[in-house]
N, C-alpha and C positions, 0 to 999 in steps of 0.2 A: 324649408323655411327660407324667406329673402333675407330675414333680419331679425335679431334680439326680441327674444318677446316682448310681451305689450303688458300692462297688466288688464283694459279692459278694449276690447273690441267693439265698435258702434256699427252697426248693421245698418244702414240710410241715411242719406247726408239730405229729408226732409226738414222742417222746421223741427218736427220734435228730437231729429238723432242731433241736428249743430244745436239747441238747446243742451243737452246732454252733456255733447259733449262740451259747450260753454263752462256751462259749469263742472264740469269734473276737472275743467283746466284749471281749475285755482286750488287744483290738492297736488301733491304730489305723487300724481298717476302719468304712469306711461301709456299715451292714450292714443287707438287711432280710430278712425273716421272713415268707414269704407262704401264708399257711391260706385253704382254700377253706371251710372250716366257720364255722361262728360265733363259736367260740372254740378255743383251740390244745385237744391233745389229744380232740379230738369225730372221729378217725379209728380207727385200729387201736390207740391208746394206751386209749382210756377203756374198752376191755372187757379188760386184759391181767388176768391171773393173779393179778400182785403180787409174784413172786418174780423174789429174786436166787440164781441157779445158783450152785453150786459150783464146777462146773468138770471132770467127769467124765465126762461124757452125750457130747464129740466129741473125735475123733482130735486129736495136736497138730498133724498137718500142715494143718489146718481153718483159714481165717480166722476162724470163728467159736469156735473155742477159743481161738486167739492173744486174742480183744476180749474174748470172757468172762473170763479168768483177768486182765487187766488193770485191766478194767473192776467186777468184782468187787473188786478191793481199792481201790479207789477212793472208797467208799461211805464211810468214815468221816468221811474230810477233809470229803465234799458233804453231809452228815448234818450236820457240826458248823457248817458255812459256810451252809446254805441253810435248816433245820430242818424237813425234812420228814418224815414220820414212817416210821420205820425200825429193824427188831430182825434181829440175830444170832439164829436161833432153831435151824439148823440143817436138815440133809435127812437124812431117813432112806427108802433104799429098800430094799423090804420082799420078802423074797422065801421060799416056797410050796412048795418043792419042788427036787431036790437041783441039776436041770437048770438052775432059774433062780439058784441059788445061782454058779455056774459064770458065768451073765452078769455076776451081782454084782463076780464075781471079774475080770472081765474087764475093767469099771469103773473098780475100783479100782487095775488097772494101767492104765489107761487115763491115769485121772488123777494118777497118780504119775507117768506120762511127761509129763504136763501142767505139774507144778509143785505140783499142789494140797495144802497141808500138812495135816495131821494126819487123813488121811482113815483109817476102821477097816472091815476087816470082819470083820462080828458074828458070833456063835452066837446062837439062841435066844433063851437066859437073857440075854443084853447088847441085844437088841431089847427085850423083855420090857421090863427096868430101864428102856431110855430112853423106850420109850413103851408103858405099861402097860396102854392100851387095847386095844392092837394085835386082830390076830385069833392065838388060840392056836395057828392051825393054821402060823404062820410059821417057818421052820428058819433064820432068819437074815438078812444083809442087809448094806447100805454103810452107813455112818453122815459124816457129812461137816457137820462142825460151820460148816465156814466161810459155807453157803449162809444166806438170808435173807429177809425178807419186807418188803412196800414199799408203802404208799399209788402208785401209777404217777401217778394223774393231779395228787396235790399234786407228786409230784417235777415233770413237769411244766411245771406252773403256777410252780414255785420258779425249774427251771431260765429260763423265757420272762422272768420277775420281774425278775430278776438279771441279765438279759443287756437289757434295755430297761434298768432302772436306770443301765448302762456305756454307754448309745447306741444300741442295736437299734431298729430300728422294726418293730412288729409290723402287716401287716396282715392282717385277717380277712376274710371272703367274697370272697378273692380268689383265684378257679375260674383258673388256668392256662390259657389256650383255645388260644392262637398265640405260638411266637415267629419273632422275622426277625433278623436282624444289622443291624447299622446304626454303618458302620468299626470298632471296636474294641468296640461294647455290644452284648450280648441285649436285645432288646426286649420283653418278656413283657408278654402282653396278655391283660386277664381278661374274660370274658362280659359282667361290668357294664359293660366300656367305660373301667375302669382300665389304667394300663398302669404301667409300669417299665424301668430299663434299668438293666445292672450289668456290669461287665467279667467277671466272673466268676459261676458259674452253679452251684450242689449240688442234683441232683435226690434228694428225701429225699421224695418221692411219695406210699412205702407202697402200696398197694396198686393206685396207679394210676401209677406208677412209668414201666411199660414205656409208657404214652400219651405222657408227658410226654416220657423220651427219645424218641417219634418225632415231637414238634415240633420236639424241636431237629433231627431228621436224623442223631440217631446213632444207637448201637447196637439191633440189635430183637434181642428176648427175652420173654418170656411170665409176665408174676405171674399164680403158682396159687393164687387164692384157698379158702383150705382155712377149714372156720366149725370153731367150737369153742365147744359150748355149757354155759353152769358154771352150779353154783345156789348160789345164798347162805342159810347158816341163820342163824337168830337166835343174838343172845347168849347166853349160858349154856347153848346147845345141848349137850348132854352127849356129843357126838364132838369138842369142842374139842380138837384135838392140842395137842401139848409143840411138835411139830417139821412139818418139810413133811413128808408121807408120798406117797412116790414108790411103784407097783409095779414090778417088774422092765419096762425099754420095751421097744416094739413098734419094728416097722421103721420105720412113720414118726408114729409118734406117743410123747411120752413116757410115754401111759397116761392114765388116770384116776384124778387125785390126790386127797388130801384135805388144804387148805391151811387153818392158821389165818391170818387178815388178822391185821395190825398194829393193828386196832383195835377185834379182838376176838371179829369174829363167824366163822364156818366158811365156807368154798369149798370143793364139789365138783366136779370136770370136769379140762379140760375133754374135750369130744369134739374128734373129726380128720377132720372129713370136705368132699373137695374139692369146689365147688359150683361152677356157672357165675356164679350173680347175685352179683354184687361188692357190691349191699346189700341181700343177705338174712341178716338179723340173727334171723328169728325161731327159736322153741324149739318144741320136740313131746313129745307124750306117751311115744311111743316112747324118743325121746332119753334124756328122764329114767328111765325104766324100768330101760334099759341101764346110764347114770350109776349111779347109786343102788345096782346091781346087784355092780357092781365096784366104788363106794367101801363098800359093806359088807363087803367079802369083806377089805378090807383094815380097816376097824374096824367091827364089827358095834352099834355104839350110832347108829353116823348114821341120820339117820330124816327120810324126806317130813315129819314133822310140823312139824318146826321152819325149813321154807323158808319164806324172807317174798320171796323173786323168785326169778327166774331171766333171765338175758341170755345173750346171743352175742355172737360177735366174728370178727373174720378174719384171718387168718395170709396175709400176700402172699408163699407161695416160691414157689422158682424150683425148676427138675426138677434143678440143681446139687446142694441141700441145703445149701448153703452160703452165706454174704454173700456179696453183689456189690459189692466198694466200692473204686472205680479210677476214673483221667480217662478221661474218656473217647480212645478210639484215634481219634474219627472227626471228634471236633466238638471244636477247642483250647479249654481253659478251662471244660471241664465238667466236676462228679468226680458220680458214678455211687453212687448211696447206695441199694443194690435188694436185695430178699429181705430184707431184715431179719425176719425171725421169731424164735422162740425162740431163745437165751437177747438175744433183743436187746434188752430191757431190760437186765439188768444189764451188755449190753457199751455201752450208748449212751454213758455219760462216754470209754472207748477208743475208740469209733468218734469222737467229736468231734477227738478228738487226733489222729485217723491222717488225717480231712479237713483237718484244719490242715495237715498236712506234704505231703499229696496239693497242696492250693490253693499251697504255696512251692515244690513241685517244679513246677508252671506256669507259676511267674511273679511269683506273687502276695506284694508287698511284708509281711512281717510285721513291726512294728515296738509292742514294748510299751508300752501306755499307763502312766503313770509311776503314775497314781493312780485305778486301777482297781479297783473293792473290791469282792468276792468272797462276800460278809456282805448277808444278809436279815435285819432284823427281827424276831425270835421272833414270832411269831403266836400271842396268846393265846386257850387255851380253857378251859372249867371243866371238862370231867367228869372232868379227873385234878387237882383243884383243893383244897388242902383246908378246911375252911369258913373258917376265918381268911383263908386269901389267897382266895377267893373275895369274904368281906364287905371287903380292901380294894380289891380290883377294881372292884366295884361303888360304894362309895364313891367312887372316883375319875372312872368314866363307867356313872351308871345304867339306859343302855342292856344293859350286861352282866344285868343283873337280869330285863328282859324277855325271857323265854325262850319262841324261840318252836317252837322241833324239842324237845319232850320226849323222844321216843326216843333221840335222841341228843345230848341237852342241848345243843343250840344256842343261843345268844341273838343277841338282836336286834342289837348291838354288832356280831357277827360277819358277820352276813347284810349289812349296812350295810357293814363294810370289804371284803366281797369284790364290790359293787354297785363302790364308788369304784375298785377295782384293774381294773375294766371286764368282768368277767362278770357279762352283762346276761341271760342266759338263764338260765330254772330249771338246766336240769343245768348250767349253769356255776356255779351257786350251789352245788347238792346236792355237786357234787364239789370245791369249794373248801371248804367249811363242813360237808358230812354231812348236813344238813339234808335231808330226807325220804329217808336212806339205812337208815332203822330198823323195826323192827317194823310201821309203819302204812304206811310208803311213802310217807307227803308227803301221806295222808288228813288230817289234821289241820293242818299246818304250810303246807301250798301257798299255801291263802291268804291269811294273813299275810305270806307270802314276796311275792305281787303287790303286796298292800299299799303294801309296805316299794319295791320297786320304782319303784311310780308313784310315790309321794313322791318319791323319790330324786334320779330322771329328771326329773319333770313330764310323763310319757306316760299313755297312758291303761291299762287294763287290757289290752284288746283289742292293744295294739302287742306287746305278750311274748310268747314262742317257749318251747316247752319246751329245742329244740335248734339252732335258726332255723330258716330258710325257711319249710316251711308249716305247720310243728308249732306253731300257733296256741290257746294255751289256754282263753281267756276268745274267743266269740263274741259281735258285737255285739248278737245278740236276746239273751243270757245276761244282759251286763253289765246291759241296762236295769232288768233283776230285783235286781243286787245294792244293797246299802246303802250310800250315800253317808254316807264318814266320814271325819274328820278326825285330824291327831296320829297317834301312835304306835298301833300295834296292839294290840289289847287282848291 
């Protein structure tokens, strides 16, 4: 063992294990956090959608309707406590024909057996009104104000923040390999030849979930890795919606949406299709053909022109359809955090709550810290700035002033506090800060960004990762070509 036991162990640093572990940080638990990646969220969290469900889309008898409809009203309080970026903007599903009208309708009892308040269904002309781009050929639809949209990977990063601030320890690159018992501890031991021990154990995996419970020797079950691939348009894209635009869903997919992000630009996707390789992340021509196909039928202004990417991601269910989150029956002191897919973003704050009461119904002493604070920091940026408090921002630390992500007004200030919070990788940068998340993709800003880095650290160029391991950006024949420079980045 490196160190003092733990009393609980978090097995994935997705949305649902930094939930977790969020909240476990306000009791008196020695608690750690253990991601195989480089940094938390670089699993199934950093390619999610971005939306928070309403609460419509599954039965009530579903765990996963019980965490969504919980877990969705929960967003205000962790909005105003953590400040990650976040809008009410509403779901509207859009429906084509009298038959899918009927599903609508089915929906909307659905989630009226659910709890969900003020949900409508539309005619026409009240589709029309709410979102006026729509396709004319729609005869109506659900409307469900309460759903929403979410930066996934600042929540996140907010959630990991906040719960290390309360006494978390977070560690990274630490791959899961083996565990043993040893009297009353897990022994988790990672490929590096790290280990740990904790009396209490959350397998929060994600996608490699079902591995992990077969070290402990518990339950077997199977994650279906299912990819879903989305495309991102530019700002001022002219299919910008009002609202989320949902089509009437499929059996196991909820369609191909058209989402505005929270910070601005268009998502199209995703797809639903189940793969064997648990990291094949790539996109296809085909793919987007289809995409494109059926987000124009639901707004016909979306347009290939204005894609500046396209990614994938992966969905871990289970052939249930439903969350798996229970102790385990086989192995004492283990709770079971598996299938999390859709809507498991917006249920992650209720799944953190329901792991809390799973870990006391084991055993596990909960006792609240007196003076545990629940409150991040505002994190400042400018593009919603107006020039007055921009010129006093800058007056006050002139690194705000060096800007170095023009597409998405980043400055150099920002890049610098999200290096000190400890994402040391590009994409932990890009996704803390935005920075090469815009129109050029990091053409411009990247290197600046190493820059700011090597300064930082005292590393060399050559040492940074886009995502770690072997995603190696700068090669040593490269580096000897670049310019040896000093001070801040121009």
């Amino acid at each position: 063992m490196n160190q003092s036991p733990f009393d609980v162990a978090i097995i994935g640093a997705g949305v649902c294990g930094a939930a977790i572990a969020r909240t476990l940080s306000a009791y008196r638990l020695r608690v750690v956090l253990l991601e195989k990646e480089a940094d938390v969220a670089f699993g199934v969290s950093k390619a999610n959608s971005g939306i928070i469900h309403a609460g419509f889309h599954h039965p009530a008898t579903s765990l996963k309707a019980k965490l969504e409809i919980q877990g969705n009203l929960m967003f205000e309080k962790l909005y105003y406590e953590l400040g990650f970026p976040f809008k009410r903007v509403g779901v509207l599903v859009v429906a084509f024909s009298e038959e899918e009208m009927k599903t609508a309708a089915h929906l909307f009892s659905q989630g009226e057996e659910n709890g969900v308040a003020d949900l409508e269904l539309c005619g026409a002309e009240r589709v029309r009104a709410l979102e006026p781009k729509v396709n004319r050929d729609a005869v109506g639809g659900l409307y469900a104000p309460g759903g929403g949209i979410i930066e996934p990977y600042r929540f996140v990063f907010a959630l990991v923040e906040c719960a290390i601030a309360n006494g978390c320890v977070l560690s990274t690159g630490f791959d899961v390999s083996a565990v043993r018992r040893q009297r009353e501890y897990f022994i988790l031991a990672a490929r590096s030849g790290r280990s740990v021990a904790a009396r209490y154990a959350v397998n929060a995996a994600g996608l490699h979930a079902d591995a992990v419970s077969a070290m402990f020797g518990a339950e077997q079950f199977t994650i279906i890795p299912r990819k879903g691939e989305e495309y991102l348009l530019d700002r001022g894209a002219e299919a910008f919606p009002n609202h989320v635009l949902f089509p009437v869903p499929a059996k196991k997919s909820k369609g191909i949406l058209v989402i505005p992000t929270v910070e601005g630009t268009t998502m199209v996707g995703p797809t639903a299709v189940e793969v064997e390789d648990r990291e094949d992340v790539s996109t296809s021509a085909s793919n987007l053909k289809a995409v494109f196909a059926h987000a124009k039928h639901l707004m016909p202004s979306v347009s290939r022109r204005d894609i500046i990417t396209s990614f994938a991601g992966m969905r871990p269910a289970l052939a249930t359809g439903d969350f798996y989150i229970a102790v385990s029956k086989k192995v004492p002191r283990l709770v079971q955090v598996a299938g999390i897919q859709s809507p498991g973003l917006t249920a992650s704050p209720a799944i953190g709550e329901y792991v809390k009461e799973l870990l006391k119904s084991c055993g596990c002493s909960l006792t609240e810290k007196p003076h545990f604070n629940p409150m991040l920091p505002k994190i400042t940026t400018l593009r919603d700035c107006s020039p007055e408090a921009m010129e006093q921002i800058i007056a006050h630390n002139p690194q705000y002033g060096n800007i170095i992500c023009r597409c998405e007004t980043v400055s150099e200030a920002q890049i610098v506090e999200a290096i000190r919070k400890g994402h040391v990788t590009l994409d932990g940068i890009k996704f803390y800060t935005r920075a090469g998340m815009g129109r050029c993709q990091g053409g411009f800003c990247t290197y600046k960004i190493l820059k700011i880095l090597a300064r930082e650290t005292g590393k060399k160029m050559t040492e940074f990762t886009k995502r770690g391991g072997e995603s190696v950006i700068v090669k040593e024949t490269l580096s000897a070509a670049l310019p040896r420079t000093r001070g801040a980045p121009p």
